[in-house]
C-alpha positions in Angstrom: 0.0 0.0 0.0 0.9 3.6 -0.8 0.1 7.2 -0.5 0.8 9.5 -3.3 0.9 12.4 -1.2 4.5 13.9 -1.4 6.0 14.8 1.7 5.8 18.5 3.1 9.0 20.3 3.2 9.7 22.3 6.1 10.4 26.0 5.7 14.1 27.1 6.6 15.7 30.3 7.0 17.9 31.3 4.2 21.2 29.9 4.9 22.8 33.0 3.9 20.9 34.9 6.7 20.9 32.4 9.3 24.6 31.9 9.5 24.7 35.3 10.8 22.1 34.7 13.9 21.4 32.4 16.3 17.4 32.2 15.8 16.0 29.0 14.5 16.7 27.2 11.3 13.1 25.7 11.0 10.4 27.0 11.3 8.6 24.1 11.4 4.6 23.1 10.1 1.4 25.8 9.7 -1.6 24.0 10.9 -2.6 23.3 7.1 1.0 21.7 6.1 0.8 19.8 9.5 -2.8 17.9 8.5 -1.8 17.6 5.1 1.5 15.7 6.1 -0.6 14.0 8.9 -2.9 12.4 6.0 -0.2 10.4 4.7 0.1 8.5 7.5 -0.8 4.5 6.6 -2.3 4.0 10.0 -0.5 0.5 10.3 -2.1 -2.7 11.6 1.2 -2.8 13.2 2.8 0.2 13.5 6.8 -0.4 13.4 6.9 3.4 14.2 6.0 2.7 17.9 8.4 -0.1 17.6 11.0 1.7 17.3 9.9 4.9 19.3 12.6 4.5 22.8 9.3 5.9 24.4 6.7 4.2 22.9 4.9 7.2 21.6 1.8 6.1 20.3 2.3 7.6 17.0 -0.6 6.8 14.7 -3.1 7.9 16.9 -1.7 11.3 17.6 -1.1 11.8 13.9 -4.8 10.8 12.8 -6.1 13.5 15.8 -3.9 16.2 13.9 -5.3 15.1 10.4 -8.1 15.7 11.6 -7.4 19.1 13.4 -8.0 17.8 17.0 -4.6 19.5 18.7 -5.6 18.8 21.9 -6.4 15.1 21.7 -2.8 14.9 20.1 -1.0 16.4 22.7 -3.0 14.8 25.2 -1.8 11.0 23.6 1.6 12.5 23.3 1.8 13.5 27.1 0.9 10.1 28.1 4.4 8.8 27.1 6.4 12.3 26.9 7.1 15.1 29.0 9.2 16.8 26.1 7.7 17.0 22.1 8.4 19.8 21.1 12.2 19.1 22.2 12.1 15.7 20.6 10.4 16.8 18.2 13.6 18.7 17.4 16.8 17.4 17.9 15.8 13.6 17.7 17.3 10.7 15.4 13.4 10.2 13.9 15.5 9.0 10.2 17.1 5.8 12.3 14.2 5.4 15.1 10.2 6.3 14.2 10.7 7.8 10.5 13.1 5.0 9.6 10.7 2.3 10.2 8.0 4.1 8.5 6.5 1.4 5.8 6.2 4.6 3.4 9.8 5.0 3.6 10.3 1.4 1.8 9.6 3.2 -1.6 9.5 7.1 -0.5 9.4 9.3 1.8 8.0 8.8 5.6 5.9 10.8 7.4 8.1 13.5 8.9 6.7 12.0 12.1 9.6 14.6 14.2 8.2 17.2 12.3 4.5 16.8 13.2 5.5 16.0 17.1 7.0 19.6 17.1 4.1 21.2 15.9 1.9 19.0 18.5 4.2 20.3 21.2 4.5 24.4 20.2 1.1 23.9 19.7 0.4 23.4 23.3 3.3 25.1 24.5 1.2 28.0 23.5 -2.1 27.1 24.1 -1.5 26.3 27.8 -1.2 23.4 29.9 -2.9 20.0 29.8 -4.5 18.2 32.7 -2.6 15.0 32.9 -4.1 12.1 35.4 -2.1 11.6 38.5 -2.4 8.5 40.9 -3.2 9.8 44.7 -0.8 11.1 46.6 1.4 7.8 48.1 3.8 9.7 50.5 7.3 8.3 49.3 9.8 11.0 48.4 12.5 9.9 45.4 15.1 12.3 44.2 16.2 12.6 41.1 19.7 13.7 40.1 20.1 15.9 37.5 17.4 17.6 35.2 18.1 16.9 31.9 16.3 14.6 29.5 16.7 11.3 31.6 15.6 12.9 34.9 12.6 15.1 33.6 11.5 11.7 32.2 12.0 9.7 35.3 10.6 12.7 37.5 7.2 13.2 35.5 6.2 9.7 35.3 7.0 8.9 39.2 5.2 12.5 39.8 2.1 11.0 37.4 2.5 7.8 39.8 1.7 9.6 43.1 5.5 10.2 44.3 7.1 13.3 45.8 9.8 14.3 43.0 12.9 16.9 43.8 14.9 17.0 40.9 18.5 18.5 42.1 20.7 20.0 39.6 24.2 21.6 39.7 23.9 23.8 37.2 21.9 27.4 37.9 19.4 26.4 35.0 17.5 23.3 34.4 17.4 21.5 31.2 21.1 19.5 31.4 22.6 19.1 27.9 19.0 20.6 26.6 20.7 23.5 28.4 24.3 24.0 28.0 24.7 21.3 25.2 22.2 22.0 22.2 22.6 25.5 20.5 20.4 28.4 20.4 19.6 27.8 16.6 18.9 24.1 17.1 16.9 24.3 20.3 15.4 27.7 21.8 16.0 27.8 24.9 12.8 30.2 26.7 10.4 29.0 24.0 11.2 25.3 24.2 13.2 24.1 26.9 11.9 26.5 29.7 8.3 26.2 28.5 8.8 22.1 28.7 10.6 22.0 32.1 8.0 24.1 33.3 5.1 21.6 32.4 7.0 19.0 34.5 7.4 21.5 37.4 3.1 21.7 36.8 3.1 17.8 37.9 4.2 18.5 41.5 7.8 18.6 40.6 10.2 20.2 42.9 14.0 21.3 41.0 16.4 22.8 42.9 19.4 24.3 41.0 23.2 25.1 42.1 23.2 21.6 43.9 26.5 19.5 43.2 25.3 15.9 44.4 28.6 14.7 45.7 29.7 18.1 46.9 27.0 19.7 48.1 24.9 17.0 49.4 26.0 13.3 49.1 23.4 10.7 48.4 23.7 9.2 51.4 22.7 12.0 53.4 19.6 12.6 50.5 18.4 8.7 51.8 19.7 9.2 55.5 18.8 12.5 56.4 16.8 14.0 53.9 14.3 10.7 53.6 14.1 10.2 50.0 13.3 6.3 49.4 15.1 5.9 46.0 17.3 8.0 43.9 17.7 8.2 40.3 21.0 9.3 38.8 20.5 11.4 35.5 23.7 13.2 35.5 24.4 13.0 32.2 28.2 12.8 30.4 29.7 16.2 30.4 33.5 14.9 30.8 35.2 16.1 27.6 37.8 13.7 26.1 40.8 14.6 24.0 43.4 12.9 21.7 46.3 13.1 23.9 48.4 14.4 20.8 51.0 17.4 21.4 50.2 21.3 21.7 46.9 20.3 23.5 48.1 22.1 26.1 48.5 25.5 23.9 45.9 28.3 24.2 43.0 28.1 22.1 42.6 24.4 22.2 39.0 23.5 24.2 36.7 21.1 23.8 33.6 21.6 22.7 31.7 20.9 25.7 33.3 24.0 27.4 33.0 26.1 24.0 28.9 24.9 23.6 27.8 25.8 27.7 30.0 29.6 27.3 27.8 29.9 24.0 24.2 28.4 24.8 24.2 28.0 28.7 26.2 31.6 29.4 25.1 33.1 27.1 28.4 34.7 25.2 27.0 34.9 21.5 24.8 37.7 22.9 26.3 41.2 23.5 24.2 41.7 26.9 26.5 39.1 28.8 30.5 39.4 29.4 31.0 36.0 29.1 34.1 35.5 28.0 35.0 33.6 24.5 37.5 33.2 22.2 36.3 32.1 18.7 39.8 33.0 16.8 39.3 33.6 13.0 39.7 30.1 11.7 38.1 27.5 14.1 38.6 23.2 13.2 36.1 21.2 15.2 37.8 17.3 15.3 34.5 15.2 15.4 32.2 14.4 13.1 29.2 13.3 15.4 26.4 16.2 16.8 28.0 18.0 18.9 30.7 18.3 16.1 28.1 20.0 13.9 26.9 21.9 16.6 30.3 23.7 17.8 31.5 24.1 14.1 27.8 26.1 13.4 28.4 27.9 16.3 31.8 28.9 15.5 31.0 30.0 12.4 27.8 32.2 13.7 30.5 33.7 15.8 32.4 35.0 12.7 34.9 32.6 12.3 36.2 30.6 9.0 35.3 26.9 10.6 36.1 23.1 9.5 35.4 20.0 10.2 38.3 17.7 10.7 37.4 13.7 10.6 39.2 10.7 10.3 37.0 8.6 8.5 35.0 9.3 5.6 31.6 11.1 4.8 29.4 7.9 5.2 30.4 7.7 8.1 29.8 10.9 10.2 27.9 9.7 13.0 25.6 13.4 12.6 22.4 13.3 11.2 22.2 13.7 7.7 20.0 17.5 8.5 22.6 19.0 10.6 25.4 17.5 8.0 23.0 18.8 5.3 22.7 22.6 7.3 26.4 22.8 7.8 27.0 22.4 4.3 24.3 24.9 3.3 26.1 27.4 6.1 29.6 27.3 4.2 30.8 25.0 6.8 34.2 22.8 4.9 34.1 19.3 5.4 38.1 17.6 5.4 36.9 13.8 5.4 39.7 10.8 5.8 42.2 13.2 7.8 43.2 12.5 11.5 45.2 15.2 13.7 48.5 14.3 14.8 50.2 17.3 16.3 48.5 21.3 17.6 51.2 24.0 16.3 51.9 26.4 18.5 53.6 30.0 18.2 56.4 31.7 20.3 53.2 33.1 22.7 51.7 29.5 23.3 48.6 30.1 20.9 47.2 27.8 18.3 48.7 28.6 14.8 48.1 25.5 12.8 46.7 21.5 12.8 49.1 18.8 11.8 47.1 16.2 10.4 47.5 13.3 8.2 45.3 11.8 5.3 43.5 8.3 5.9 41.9 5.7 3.9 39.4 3.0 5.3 40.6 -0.4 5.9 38.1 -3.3 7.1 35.8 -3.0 9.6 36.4 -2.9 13.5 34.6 -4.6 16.3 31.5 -2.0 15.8 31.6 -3.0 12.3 32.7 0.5 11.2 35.5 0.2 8.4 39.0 1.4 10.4 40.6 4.3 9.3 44.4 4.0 8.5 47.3 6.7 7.9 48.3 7.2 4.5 52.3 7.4 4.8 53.7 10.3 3.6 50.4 12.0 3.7 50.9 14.6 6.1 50.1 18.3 6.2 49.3 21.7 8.3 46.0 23.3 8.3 46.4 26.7 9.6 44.0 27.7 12.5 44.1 29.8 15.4 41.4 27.8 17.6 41.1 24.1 17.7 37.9 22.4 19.2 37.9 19.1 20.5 33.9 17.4 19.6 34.9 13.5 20.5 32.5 12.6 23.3 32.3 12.7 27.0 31.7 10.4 30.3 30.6 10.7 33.3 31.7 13.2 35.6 33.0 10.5 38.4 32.1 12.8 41.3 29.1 10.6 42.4 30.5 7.2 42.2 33.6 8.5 44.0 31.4 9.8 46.6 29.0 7.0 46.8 29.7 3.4 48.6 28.2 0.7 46.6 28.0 2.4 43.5 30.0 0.3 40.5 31.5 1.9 37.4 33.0 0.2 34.1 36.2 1.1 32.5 34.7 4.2 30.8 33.4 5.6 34.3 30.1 5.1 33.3 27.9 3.7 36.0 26.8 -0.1 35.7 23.5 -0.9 36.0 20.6 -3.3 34.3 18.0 -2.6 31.8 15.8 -1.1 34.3 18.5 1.4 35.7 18.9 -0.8 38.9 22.6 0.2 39.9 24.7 -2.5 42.2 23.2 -0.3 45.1 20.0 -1.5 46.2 17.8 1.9 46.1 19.6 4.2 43.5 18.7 3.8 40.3 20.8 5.5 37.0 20.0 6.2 33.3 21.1 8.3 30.3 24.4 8.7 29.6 25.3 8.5 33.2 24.7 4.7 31.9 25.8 4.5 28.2 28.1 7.5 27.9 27.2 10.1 25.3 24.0 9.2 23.4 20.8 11.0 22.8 17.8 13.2 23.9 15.3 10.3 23.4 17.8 7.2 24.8 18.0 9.3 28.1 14.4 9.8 28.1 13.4 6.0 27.4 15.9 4.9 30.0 14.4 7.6 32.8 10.9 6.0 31.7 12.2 2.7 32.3 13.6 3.5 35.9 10.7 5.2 37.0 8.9 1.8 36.3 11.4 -0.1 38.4 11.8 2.3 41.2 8.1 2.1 41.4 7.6 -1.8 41.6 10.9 -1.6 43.8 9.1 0.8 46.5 6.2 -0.7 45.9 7.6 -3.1 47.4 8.5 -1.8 50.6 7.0 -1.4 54.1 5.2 2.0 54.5 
């Protein structure tokens, strides 16, 4: 079966414009190209969209309530398995998760299922609030440990569940990587991320900022003192990691964790704030994965001439094919099969230049990714006054240093099973405190799955 209905494109500032501000990229859907797109949907005996949906959004029947103009219906089946659509609805993998199971996709496009989730969620963003069903009140407090996408998921389903949720988190804002890690023009951050975290506050949720667990408060004295019958750890990944190659050390060398959070978090691409950044006049971001894309836009919004440096080739950056697609559009130069081996420094100890050498792909590795190898002979500077470091994170390993019981593998990620139970009977951990670096909708499915446990495990308990 098939639908003859094209899909509806999505109207995009002009790249020319947009490279010089930090406002949106998409706009998104109108309420008429959101029902026509919404009438292509096949409406699957079984839907391999839900499937493949880490939080089981029940896709279909949201999409047929916005065909047929019912917004509220749509966000009300949304909010039964997300707290966050209109961020999903953004920044999510929908090509290799919902969209890429869509049967229409076999032969043509699939519904642009992301697409129509953001417009679900600005939708009521702006129309107010829904009235989600909450069990009674059951008198068990559970804190949850950091507010990004993992704990506002785990939060708002124990908070639907009848539990007493305090969400602590170190930073002064809520939102995690939604926060610090996603840029301005990708994500807004008042119209989207505050307007999101503030419909999971409207579920009873308590989130108190400036709180290092671990420094602050220890988890011991949360369950000890403080009375809280579980804890979930959401902390997130926000450990930068870098190639241990020479002139790291030199000035203007960062990673681009540090460079994202002074941009989005503090603020510096705006003239209003004195944060402090230095951008340089030609920026390479090492990475070819999201955050990659995201520092090397940034940089370039910023003024600077920026690159992408990546040792393997084009097939395969780890990015989505839209943000690979945007940077493109934005100027952005792509040097594919080329691996750093030294940072050039000047008399003064600043970045001049990039040593790097040319690769070609060999066979595969353990992943089943082909392994890049050095071309001999092959080497050569690329000039550059800043160099950013975009090659994932772990876990910051404050808590587990801080935390008897708790057991971490050689990554310093925490260990725990597929319901988030750590080797702590009690605490519970999910997100890339888990996996390591991942995304949005991973964290969220594996808060969802340890609010389930951390029920049926207090659930279990005396009262």
């Amino acid at each position: 079966m098939s639908n003859k209905i094209p899909r509806v494109p999505v109207r995009e500032q002009d790249p020319r414009v947009r490279v010089t501000n930090f406002e949106e990229v998409c706009y998104g859907y109108n309420l008429e190209e959101a029902r026509l797109e919404a009438s292509r949907c096949l409406h699957c005996r079984k839907p391999r969209c839900v499937e493949h949906c880490p939080v089981s959004i029940q896709i279909p029947d949201f999409i047929r309530q916005v065909a047929e103009g019912n917004l509220e219906e749509a966000a009300s089946i949304i909010a039964e398995d997300s707290s966050l659509p209109s961020v999903c609805g953004r920044v999510c993998p929908q090509e290799s998760q919902c969209e890429g199971a869509c049967v229409l996709g076999v032969k043509g496009e699939p519904v642009a299922i992301g697409k129509l989730e953001r417009f679900v969620g600005d939708w009521n963003i702006a129309h107010g609030s829904l009235s989600v069903e909450k069990c009674p009140a059951n008198g068990k407090k559970v804190a949850v440990i950091g507010s990004g996408p993992a704990g506002l998921a785990c939060a708002s389903d124990l908070a639907k569940a009848g539990y007493q949720v305090k969400i602590f988190e170190a930073l002064h804002r809520p939102g995690g990587v939604l926060e610090y890690g996603i840029p301005e023009f990708r994500l807004p951050k008042e119209k989207v991320v505050a307007a999101e975290v503030e419909n999971v506050k409207r579920l009873g949720v308590e989130i108190e900022t400036d709180v290092i667990v671990g420094r602050t408060v220890t988890i011991d004295e949360l369950m000890d003192r403080e009375g809280y019958s579980a804890v979930f750890i959401g902390s997130g990944a926000g450990l930068p990691r870098f190639m241990n190659i020479p002139g790291e050390n030199l000035n203007g060398v960062v990673s681009a964790n540090e460079f994202l959070t002074r941009t989005n978090l503090m603020k510096a691409y705006d003239d209003r704030y004195d944060t402090p950044i230095y951008v340089g006049h030609k920026v390479v971001v090492v990475g070819g994965g999201n955050v990659a894309m995201d520092a090397v836009r940034t940089a370039a919004r910023l003024g600077a001439e920026a690159y992408i440096v990546y040792r393997r080739g084009e097939a395969e950056l780890p990015a989505r094919q839209e943000e690979v697609h945007h940077a493109k559009e934005e100027g952005i130069a792509f040097h594919m099969l080329t691996n750093p081996t030294e940072i050039l420094g000047s008399e003064a100890g600043w970045v001049r230049a990039i040593r790097c050498i040319r690769m070609e792909l060999g066979e595969p590795d353990a992943s089943g990714r082909r392994s890049p190898i050095p071309i001999p002979g092959s080497e050569f500077e690329l000039e550059c006054d800043v160099v950013i470091m975009a090659l994932g994170t772990s876990p910051n390993p404050l808590i587990a240093s801080t935390t008897a019981g708790l057991e971490t593998n050689r990554w310093g990620c925490l260990v725990a099973d597929d319901n988030g139970q750590t080797t702590r009977p009690g605490i519970f951990a999910g997100g890339d405190a888990v996996t390591g670096a991942a995304t949005v909708i991973l964290a969220m499915g594996a808060g969802r799955k340890a609010a389930q446990a951390i029920d049926r495990y207090l659930s279990d308990q005396p009262a």
